[in-house]
C-alpha positions, 0 to 999 in steps of 0.5 A, a space after each residue: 562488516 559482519 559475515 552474515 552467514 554466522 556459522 551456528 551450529 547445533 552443540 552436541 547432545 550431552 546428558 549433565 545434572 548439575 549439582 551445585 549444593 555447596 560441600 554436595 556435589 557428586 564430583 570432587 572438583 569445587 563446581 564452576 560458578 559465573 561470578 560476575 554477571 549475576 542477572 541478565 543484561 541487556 545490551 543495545 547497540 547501533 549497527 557497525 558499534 562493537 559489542 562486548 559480552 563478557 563473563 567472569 568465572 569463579 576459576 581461571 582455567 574453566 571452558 565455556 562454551 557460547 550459545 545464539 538463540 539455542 545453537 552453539 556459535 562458532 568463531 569467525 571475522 564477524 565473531 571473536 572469542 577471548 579468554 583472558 584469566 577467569 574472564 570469557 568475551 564474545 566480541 562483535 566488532 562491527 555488529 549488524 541487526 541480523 547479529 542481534 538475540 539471545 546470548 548465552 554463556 553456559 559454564 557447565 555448573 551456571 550460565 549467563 544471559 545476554 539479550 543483545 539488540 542491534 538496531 540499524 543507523 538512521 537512513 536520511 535523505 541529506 539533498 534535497 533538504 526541502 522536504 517537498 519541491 514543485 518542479 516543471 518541465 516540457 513535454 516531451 522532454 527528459 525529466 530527472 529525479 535525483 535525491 543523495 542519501 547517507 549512509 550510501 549504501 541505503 536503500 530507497 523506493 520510489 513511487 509515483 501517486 502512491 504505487 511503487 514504480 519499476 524500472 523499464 524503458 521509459 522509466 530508469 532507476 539508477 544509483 550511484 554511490 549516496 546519489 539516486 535518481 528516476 530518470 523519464 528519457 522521454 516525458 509525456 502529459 501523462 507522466 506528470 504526477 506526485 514521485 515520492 523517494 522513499 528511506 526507511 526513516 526519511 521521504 522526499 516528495 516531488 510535484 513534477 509539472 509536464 506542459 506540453 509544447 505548442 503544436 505546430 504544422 510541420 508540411 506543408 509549410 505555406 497554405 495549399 492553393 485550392 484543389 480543382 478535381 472533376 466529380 468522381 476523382 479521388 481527394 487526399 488532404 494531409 498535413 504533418 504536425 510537430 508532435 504524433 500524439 497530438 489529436 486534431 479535428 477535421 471541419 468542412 465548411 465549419 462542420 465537424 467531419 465524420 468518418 464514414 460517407 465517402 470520408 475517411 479520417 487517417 493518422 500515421 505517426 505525425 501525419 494526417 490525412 483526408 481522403 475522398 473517395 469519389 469526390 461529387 459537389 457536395 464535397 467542395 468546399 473549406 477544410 480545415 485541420 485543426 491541432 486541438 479543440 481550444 479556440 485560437 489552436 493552429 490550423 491549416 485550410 484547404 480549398 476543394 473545387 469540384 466543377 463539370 468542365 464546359 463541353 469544348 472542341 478537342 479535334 480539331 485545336 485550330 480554330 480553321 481549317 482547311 479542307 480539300 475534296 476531290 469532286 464527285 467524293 464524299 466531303 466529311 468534316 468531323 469535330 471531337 468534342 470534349 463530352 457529349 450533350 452540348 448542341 451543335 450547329 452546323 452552317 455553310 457561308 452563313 446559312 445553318 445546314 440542315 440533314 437533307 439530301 446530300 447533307 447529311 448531319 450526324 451527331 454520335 456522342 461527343 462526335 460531330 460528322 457533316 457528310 456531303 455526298 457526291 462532293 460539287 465545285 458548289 460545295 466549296 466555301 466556310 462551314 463552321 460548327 458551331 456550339 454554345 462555348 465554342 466553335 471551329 471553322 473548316 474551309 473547304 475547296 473542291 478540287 482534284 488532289 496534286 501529290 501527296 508529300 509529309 512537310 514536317 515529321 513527327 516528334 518523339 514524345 515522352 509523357 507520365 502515366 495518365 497525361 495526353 500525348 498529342 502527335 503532329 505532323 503537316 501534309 501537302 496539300 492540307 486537305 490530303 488524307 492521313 493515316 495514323 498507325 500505332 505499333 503497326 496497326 491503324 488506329 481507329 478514333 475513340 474515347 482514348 484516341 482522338 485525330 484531328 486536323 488544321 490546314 496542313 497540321 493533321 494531329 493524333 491525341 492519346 488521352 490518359 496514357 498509360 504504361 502499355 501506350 508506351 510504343 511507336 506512332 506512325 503517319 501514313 499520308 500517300 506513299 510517303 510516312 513519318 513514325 515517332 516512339 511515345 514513353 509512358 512514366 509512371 505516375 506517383 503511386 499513393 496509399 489511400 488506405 494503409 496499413 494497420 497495426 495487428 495482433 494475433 495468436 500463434 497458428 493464426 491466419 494473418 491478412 495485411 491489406 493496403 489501397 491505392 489512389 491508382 490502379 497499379 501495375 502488377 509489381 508496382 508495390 512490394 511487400 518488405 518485413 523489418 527493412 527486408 524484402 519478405 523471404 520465399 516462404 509457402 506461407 505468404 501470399 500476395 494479391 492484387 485486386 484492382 486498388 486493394 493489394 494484399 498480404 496473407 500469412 497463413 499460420 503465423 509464427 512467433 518468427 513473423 513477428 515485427 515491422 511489414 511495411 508495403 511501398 511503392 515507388 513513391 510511397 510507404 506506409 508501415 504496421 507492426 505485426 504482434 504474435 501472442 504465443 499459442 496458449 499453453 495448457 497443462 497436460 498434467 498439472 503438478 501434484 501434492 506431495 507430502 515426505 518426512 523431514 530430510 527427505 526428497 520431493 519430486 514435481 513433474 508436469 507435462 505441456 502441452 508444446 515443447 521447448 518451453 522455458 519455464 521457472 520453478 519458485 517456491 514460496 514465490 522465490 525463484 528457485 536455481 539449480 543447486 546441490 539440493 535443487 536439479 531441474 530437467 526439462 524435457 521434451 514436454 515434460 518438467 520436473 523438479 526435485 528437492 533433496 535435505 528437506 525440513 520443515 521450513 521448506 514446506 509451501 507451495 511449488 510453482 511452475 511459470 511460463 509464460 501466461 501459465 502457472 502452476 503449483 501444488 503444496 508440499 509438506 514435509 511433516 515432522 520426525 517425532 521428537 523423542 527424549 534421548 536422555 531424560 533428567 536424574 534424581 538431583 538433591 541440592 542444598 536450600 539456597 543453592 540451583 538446581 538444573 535439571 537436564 534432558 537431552 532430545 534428538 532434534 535441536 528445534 523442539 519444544 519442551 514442557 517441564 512439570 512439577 507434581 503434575 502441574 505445568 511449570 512457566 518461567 519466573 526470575 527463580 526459574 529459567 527455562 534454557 534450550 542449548 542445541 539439543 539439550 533442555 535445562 531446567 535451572 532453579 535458584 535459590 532453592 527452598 524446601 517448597 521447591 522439593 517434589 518430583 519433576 519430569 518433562 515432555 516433548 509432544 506424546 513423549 515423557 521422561 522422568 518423574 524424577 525427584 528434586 530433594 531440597 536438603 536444609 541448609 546447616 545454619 548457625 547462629 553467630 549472633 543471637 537475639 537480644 532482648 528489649 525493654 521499650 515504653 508503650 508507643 516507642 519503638 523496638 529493633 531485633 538483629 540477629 547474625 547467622 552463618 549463611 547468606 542466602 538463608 531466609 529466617 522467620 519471625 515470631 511474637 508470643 507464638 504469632 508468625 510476623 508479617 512485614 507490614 503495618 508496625 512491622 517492618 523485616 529486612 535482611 543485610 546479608 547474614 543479618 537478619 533485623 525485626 523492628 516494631 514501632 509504636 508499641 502496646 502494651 500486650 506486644 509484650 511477650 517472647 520474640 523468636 528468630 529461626 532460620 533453619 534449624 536454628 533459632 534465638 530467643 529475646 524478650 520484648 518488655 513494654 512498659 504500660 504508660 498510666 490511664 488518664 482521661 483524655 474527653 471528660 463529661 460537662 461538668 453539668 448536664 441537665 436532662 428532662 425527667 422520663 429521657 435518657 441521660 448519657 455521660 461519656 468519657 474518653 481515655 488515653 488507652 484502649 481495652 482500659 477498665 473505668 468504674 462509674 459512682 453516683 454520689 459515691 457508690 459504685 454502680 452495677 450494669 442493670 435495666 436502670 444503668 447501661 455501661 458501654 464501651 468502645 475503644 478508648 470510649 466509655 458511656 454510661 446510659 441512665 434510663 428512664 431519668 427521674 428527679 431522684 436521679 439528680 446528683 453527682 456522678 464520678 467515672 473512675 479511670 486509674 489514678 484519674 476521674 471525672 465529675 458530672 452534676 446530673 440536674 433533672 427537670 420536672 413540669 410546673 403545675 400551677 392552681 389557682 382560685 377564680 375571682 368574683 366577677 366583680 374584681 377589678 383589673 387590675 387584680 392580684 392572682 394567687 398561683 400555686 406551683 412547685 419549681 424543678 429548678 432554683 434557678 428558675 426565677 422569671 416565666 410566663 403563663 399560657 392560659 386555655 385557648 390564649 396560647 398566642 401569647 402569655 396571659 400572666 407575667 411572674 418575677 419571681 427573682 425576690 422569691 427564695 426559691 429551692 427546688 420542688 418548693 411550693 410557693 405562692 405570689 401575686 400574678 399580673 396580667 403580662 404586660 403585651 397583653 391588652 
């Protein structure tokens, strides 16, 4: 691998001309050229190859020094530098993109360039092969991802529906060796989505498919039997299903049930719950719990009965009893019943009582007393209380009392919380009077307490036993007692209302609040935080009232934060407490600050809290302690100083805790560039380079170079180098053009001008010209030899300087410099001259001209109506020739009766206004050759002729008189007036000797179409 940390460094600053103009320089050592590469090369590689540069140098012993993108390289495992005789090597042996850029090999007196690109191998994913996979699995469930790439240190992103994703606890990135992998521990519906794993030149798409599992009822495990409860007692339906997240819906009767009135509707993890407050008629009923709204979801049914109970007889159980009065006492016979309202009858051997007398009936409630005053012999017999539902039947007798014994004892009794514990013992005789005591004191009936009696069987009834019944019962009857202990157990203390996941900020006041299904004893529920019971703190509170219990936090901390859970002995409900930290403010926000390159910065902010932790980036990059780097953090205070600051440093500071962030901008302005060494006077040979050279203080600046005032750019003649602080200026191939005064600049910073002087190369002519002598339209090749190469030489023709081009085609072979012309003309000829320099040779380019001959002639005979134009044009094989024109044999002269013309290798002769006397022979004279063209001019006919009597026949001879323009003219017809549509006469003149312009006389028939 190639250390990435190159060490570049800045080559020192040196102050060099170089004169490279041959047998010139000022030193006195033959100045060191790089022979081989010429040009610039250009190198691409992949990443991990070897890359060579190499240079060969005009002497073996000459030092060189490397340069990367300006700044002088310095060897190392990643670098290697050779020298082997004149040649110089820089080697990369495994070469890495970051190693790529320009390469200079700098020899003092010329340099050599390299441009070297590195490019990175292909990054490919190799398994999975497809491209894109569909894949399903079950929720909740784990879920893995997993692709290899090559190479194996490859680096890849993942996404999910476009985002990239990052890691966390419910989504796991891991890489090992080529293989890579998305790992979802716990997988919900959710989760399911488009997880693309993404190289830098491959991607493979994965469709992952979540199905969740079917819902089902974990508790109960069989269908609850129905639910029978009195109006006004509390209802708690809850079921548990397989999966917490699972919604479900609630239906009484077949309706949806909503939260609110007397309903409430709970979810605790897996758990679901229903509950009744107070349940009244209304509320009876099927409920259902359903696991999800679509049709044939599980479900589970409860049966909710709320019924009054029939009004009964509570005291006594015994449906008889016997009753002993003494005579002369007051006979009482008392029924408890189970409510009040219920009708009561009272009748004695069978005839219904009425309150009169000595009877007297008195109904208090659920209470039932028939008094008999002053008690007879006669008041013996059955009485029976009689009610719709019920009845008990008492017999009495009325006898004096024998003595009073207990014939069974009373038995220990132990209940739960809220149940009946009924006491009993027997007396001797049945009708002897007992005495209930509890703890001590006598007990006297109520609603909670409830004596009764059956024959011999007395009982004591305690409804609805609570934990303080808990205690000893006594019987007192006579002289004689019977005590038994009753022990209350507590019932099952459920949450109706439970607890609620909270949030809250620091400093807040916090209130955990739970209801029970009962009234609890104080300490019947405790409050626990992480498992533990909760510490001695000032700051929580606990309080009863009634059903609610609660547990206040006063000025929560970030310590109070987690799981609080309150219990009973048989319940548990748990709610996790979040703590937001207070929010942090800035006090003093960080400031500005601007310093010059190399110096230090100091930022500094004030908090609002102490003992925040925070981090200090710049430019978004976290920033750590280090030699240039020291961060304090003080009480409320936190600073940050940088030290060595350049220009690459400056951005912007950040400081971040928490949900707070701060930042301010530091700028770190530049140390003017200045030109600690500006470049000299340099004189060079033409053809020769020339480098000027400045030296600057700071190696990262930019230089602008100029010549007679006008900016110069680069160009394959001119090079523009940077070499750690040095700036050159490199020329090649100098010309005379080149010479003027240059100077160069660093932003408000001048050095020079200096003058460039371009000395003219002593050239020779080892060769010289020789001359030609060539046909017309033939080709001629000058070659001339002289002492120097890199020499440009200059063409001329008769004084006329030569152009490439067209007929003209220049090159140079080396020292040889040729001219060829082709197709050549005549007027070519004349003295060719060759200067390179100040030297020159002559030839002489003789044409020889090619005879004129006609090359278009005229017709040989054109005949033309007299008053037009007559036009004769010829065409010669040469341009710019002189012809002579002849009209039967005598040269004619350009006037208003003839016009010559001529255009290129085209002659014409224009005769105007053409007249018979114009006819005749005309002769074009070109050279030794010429052309005849007979001239015929055609003139109207006018015909006379003499009327006819009218008496003469027809058909009838007419006499025409004419003058013919034409011998040739031999057959024409004859218009006559208004008859123009056809010919009137028909004349065949072909027996007639005709000569031009003769008058002639001939019969005329009329023509022979015409009737």
């Amino acid at each position: 691998m190639v250390n990435r940390a190159l060490g570049w460094q800045t080559a020192p600053g040196r102050m060099m001309v170089n004169l490279t103009a041959c047998g010139c320089s000022h030193s006195t050592e033959p100045p060191v050229r790089i022979i081989y590469p010429r040009d610039e090369v250009t190198l691409i590689a992949v990443s991990l190859e070897c890359v060579v540069l190499m240079c060969e140098l005009s002497q073996e012993d000459a030092p060189v020094r490397w340069y990367k993108d300006g700044l002088e390289v310095e060897e190392s495992e990643a670098l290697v530098l050779e020298s082997d005789g004149p040649r110089r090597r820089l080697v990369l042996p495994a070469a890495q993109p970051e190693d790529g850029g320009e390469f200079v090999c700098d020899a003092g007196d010329d340099s050599a360039f390299f441009t070297v690109t590195v490019t990175a191998p292909p990054e490919r994913i190799v398994h999975p092969a497809a491209r894109s996979l569909d894949l399903q699995f079950r929720a909740p469930g784990r879920v893995e991802l997993r692709c290899e790439v090559a190479p194996a240190g490859s680096q890849v992103c993942w996404y999910k529906d476009g985002l990239e994703v990052e890691a966390s606890d419910a989504l796991q990135l891991g890489a090992e060796g080529p293989t890579r992998t998305l790992t979802l521990p716990h997988a919900q519906p959710e989760d399911a989505g488009e997880y693309v794993c993404e190289t830098r030149d491959e991607a493979v798409t994965f469709n992952v498919s979540l199905a969740e599992t079917p819902v089902q009822f974990l508790m109960p495990e069989r269908a609850p039997s129905p639910l029978c409860v009195a109006p006004g007692e509390p209802v708690v339906l809850s079921c548990e299903l397989s999966r917490a997240s699972a919604p479900v819906f609630w239906s009484h009767n077949g309706e949806p049930v909503q939260d609110g009135e007397g309903l409430e509707l709970q979810a605790e993890g897996p758990r679901r719950i229903l509950c009744i407050r107070a349940a009244d008629p209304g509320h009876a009923g099927l409920y259902t719990c359903q696991a999800g709204a679509a049709p044939g979801s599980p479900s589970l049914s409860f049966t909710v009965q709320v019924t009054e109970p029939p009004v009964r007889v509570v005291a006594p159980e015994a449906a008889q009893t016997r009753v002993r009065s003494t005579p002369g006492g007051d006979l009482e016979l008392v029924v408890h019943l189970s409510g009040p309202g219920a009708p009561v009858r009272w009748y004695k051997d069978g005839e219904r009582l009425a309150s009169q007398g000595r009877v007297q009936l008195e109904p208090a409630g659920a209470r039932q007393v028939l008094r008999v005053r002053g008690a007879r012999s006669g008041d013996a017999g059955e009485y029976l209380c009689d009610m719709p539902q019920d009845s008990r039947i008492f017999i009495v007798s009325v006898e004096e009392l024998p003595p009073v014994k207990l014939i069974s004892e009373l038995t220990p009794l132990t209940v739960h919380e809220g149940d009946d514990a009924t006491f009993r013992c027997e007396v001797s005789p049945p009708d002897a009077d007992v005495t209930w005591l509890r703890n001590g004191a006598v007990v006297t009936p109520g609603p909670q307490l409830e004596m009764a009696q059956n024959g011999s069987s007395h009982t004591l009834t305690i409804r609805g036993c609570q934990l303080q019944d808990t205690g000893t019962v006594t019987a007192r009857a006579g002289g004689t007692s019977t005590s038994a202990r009753l022990h209350v157990r507590e019932t099952e203390l459920l949450f109706l209302r439970r607890l609620q996941d909270m949030r809250a900020e620091e400093g807040q006041d916090v209130c955990l609040e739970v209801e029970t299904g009962r009234v609890g004893t104080a300490g019947a529920v405790r409050w626990m935080r992480g498992g533990e019971p909760l510490p001695l703190d000032s700051r929580l509170t606990m309080a009863q009232d009634g059903h609610i219990h609660r547990l206040s936090i006063h000025g929560v901390i970030l310590a109070d934060q987690g799981t609080y859970g309150c219990e009973s002995h048989h319940d548990r409900t748990l709610a996790r407490l979040s703590v937001r930290p207070r929010q942090l403010k800035a006090l003093r926000p960080l400031e500005d600050v601007t310093i010059s390159e190399g110096g230090s910065a100091t930022f500094q902010l004030e908090l609002s809290q102490e003992g925040v932790t925070g981090e200090w980036a710049q430019g978004g990059v976290r920033l750590q302690p280090g030699p240039k780097c020291h961060i304090h953090a003080e009480g409320h205070t936190h600073r940050l100083e940088l030290s060595g600051l350049g220009l690459a440093d400056s951005g912007c500071i950040s400081f971040t805790a928490d949900s707070l962030r701060c930042a301010a901008r530091l700028s770190v302005r530049e140390v003017p560039v200045t030109i600690v060494r500006g470049p000299q006077n340099l004189e060079v040979t033409e053809g020769d380079t020339a480098t000027l050279e400045c030296e600057l203080s700071q190696a990262l600046a930019d230089v602008t170079w100029e010549k007679d005032g006008r900016e110069l750019t680069p160009s394959p003649r001119l090079r523009l180098q940077a070499l750690g602080t040095r700036r050159l200026l490199q020329l090649r191939r100098c010309c005379s053009s080149d010479a003027g005064t240059y100077s160069c600049a660093v932003g408000t910073t001048r050095a020079g001008p200096v003058r460039l002087t371009v000395r003219e190369r002593a050239v020779s002519v080892l060769c010289e010209l020789q001359s030609v002598q060539a046909r017309e339209g033939d080709s001629a090749r000058f070659e001339c030899t002289v002492s120097e190469t890199e020499i440009t030489g200059r063409w001329e023709l008769g004084g006329r300087p030569l152009r490439a081009g067209g007929r003209v085609r220049i090159r140079q072979e080396g020292k040889k410099h040729i001219l060829v012309l082709s197709s050549l003309l005549a007027e070519d000829a004349g003295e060719v001259r060759f200067q390179a320099g100040p030297a020159q040779s002559l030839a002489r380019l003789e044409v020889e001209a090619l005879p004129l001959q006609m090359c278009r002639r005229p017709p040989r005979e054109k005949t033309v109506l007299a008053g037009r134009r007559a036009v004769l044009e010829v065409t010669v094989s040469r341009s710019g020739s002189h012809v002579c024109w002849l009209w039967e044999g005598v040269e004619l002269c350009p006037g208003g009766k003839y016009e010559m013309r001529s255009h290129g290798p085209t002659h014409s002769l224009v005769i105007h206004d053409v007249q018979p006397e114009d006819q005749g022979s005309y002769c074009c004279q070109a050279g030794q050759d010429s052309a005849h063209t007979q001239l015929l001019v055609e003139a109207p006919l006018f015909f006379t002729y003499s009327p006819l009597p009218v008496a003469t026949p027809v058909p009838h001879p007419l006499l025409l008189s004419a003058q013919l323009a034409s011998a040739g003219l031999r057959e024409f017809d004859i218009s006559m007036g208004r008859f123009h549509f056809f010919p009137l006469f028909h004349i065949n003149a072909c027996a007639l000797p005709l000569t031009p312009y003769s008058p002639f006389t001939c019969p005329a028939l009329p023509h022979p179409n015409y009737p």
